[in-house]
C-alpha positions in Angstrom: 11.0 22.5 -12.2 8.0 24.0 -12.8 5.0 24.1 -10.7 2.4 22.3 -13.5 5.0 19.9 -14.6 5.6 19.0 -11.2 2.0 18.2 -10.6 2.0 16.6 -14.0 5.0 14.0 -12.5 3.1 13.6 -9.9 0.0 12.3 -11.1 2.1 10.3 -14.0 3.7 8.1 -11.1 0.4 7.9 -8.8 -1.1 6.2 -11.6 1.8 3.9 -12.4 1.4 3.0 -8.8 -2.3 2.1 -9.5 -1.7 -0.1 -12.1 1.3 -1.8 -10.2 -1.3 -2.2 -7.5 -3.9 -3.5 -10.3 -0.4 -6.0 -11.5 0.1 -7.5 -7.4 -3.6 -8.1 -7.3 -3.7 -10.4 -10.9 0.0 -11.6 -9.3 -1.6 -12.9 -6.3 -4.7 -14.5 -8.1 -2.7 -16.3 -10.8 -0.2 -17.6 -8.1 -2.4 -18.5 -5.1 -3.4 -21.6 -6.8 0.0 -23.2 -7.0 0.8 -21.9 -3.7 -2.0 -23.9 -1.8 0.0 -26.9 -1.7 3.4 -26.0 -0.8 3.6 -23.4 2.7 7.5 -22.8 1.6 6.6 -21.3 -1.6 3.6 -19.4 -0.1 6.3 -17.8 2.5 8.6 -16.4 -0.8 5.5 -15.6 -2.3 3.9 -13.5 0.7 7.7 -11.9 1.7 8.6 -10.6 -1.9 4.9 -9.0 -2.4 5.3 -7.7 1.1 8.5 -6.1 0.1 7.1 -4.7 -3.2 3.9 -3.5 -1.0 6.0 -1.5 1.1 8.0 -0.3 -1.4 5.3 1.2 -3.4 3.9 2.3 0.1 7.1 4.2 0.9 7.0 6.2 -2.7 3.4 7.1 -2.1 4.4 8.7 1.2 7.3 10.7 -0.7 4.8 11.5 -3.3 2.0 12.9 -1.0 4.7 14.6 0.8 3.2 13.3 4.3 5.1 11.4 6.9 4.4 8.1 7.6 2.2 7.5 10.3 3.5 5.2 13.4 1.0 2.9 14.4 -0.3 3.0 18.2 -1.0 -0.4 20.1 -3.3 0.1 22.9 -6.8 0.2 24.4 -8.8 2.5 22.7 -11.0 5.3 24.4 -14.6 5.3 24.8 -16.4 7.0 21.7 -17.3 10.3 22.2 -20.9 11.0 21.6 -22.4 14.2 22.4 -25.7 14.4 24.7 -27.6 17.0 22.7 -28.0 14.4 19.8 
C-alpha cells in the first residue's frame, strides 16, 4: 500500500473514532437518566461502555503505532525545580 493512502486510512479511521467518541458521550447522556434509579442497570451500562472504551483505546494504539503504556503505582518524586530560576 502506498505511503499517502496509508496516511489517508489512517486519518479516515482516527476520525471515525472521534465521532464514536462524540456517539458514547450523547450514549451516556441520554442513558444516565434512566440509570439513576436502578444500580444493576448502571453496572451493564458502565461495563459495556468500558468495553467499547477500551476497544477503541486499543485501535488507537495500533493506529499511532505506539505501545501502550503500563501504568506505575507509587510514591511520586519530589519535583524538580532548578535553582537558577
Amino acid at each position: 500500500m502506498k505511503e499517502w493512502n496509508r496516511e489517508r486510512v489512517e486519518l479516515h479511521m482516527l476520525i471515525s473514532l472521534a465521532r464514536s467518541q462524540r456517539a458514547l458521550c450523547r450514549i451516556i447522556e441520554s442513558v444516565a437518566d434512566h440509570v439513576e434509579g436502578s444500580e444493576q442497570l448502571a453496572g451493564l451500562v458502565a461495563d459495556n461502555l468500558k468495553s467499547i472504551s477500551d476497544y477503541q483505546h486499543a485501535l488507537m494504539l495500533k493506529l499511532m503505532k505506539q505501545p501502550a503504556r503500563k501504568r506505575v503505582n507509587g510514591k511520586p518524586a519530589k519535583p524538580w525545580l532548578n535553582k537558577h530560576v
